[in-house]
N, C-alpha and C positions, 0 to 999 in steps of 0.2 A: 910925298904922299900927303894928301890934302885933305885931314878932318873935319868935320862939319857936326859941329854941337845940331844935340836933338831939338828942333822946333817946336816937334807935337808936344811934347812933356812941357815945354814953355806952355804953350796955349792951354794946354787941360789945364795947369795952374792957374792960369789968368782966369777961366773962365768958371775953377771953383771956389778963385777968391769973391769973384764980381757976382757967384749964382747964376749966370745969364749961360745960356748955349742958342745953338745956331739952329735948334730942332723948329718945324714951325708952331704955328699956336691951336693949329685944328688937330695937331697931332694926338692921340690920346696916348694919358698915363699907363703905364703898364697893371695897376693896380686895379683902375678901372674896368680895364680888359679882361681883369681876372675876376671882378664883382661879376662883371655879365656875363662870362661863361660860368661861373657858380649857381648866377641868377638862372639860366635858360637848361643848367641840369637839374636843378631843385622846381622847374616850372615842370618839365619832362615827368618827374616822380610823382609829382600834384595828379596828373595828366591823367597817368595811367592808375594810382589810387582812387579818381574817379569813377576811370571805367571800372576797376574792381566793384566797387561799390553799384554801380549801377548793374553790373554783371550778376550780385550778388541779387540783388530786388527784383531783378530780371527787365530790367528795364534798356538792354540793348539788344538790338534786332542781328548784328551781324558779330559771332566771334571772333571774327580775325579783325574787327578793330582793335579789343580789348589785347588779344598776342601783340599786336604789330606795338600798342605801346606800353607795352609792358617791356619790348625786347627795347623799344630804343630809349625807354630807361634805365636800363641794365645794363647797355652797351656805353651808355654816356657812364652811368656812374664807374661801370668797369676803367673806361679812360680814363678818368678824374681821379679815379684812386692810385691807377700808372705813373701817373704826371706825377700826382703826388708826392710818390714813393720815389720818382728819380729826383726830385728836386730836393726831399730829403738827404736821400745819397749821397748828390753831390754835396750839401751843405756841409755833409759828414766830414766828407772826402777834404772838405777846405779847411775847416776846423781841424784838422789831423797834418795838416802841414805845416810845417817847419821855418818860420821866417829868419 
């Protein structure tokens, strides 16, 4: 029978002594990814506190603009707080195991 040391675990080392990986450079950070989906639900809630306001002075001609984004910033924050709460979860869930 013919063992064969693990490769991968060599290379992950090498590659978090050196910093360097093989991802490319257009790639974007995950964190950034995460600014701009923050950024494009917090633009959504802007959006539609607008229309509120304009709805309020009476200064919009049609009301199903002022629904439609009110709904899809309710539905985005509804997501956002989902993700949230899983992501929390899991953080829990790892924090609570057993090395």
């Amino acid at each position: 029978m013919n063992i064969r040391g693990i490769d991968f675990v060599n290379s992950i080392s090498t590659l978090l002594e050196t910093g360097q990986s093989d991802k490319p450079k257009n790639e974007k950070q995950f964190g950034v990814l995460l600014k701009e989906a923050l950024n494009k639900v917090n633009e959504q809630q802007m959006i539609s506190d607008e229309y509120k306001k304009l709805l309020a002075i009476g200064d919009v001609d049609n009301l199903h603009d002022v629904t439609i984004a009110a709904e899809k910033a309710n539905i985005s924050l509804q997501l956002t707080l989902g993700i949230r709460n899983k992501i929390v979860e899991a953080y829990r869930e790892i924090m609570r195991m057993q090395i």
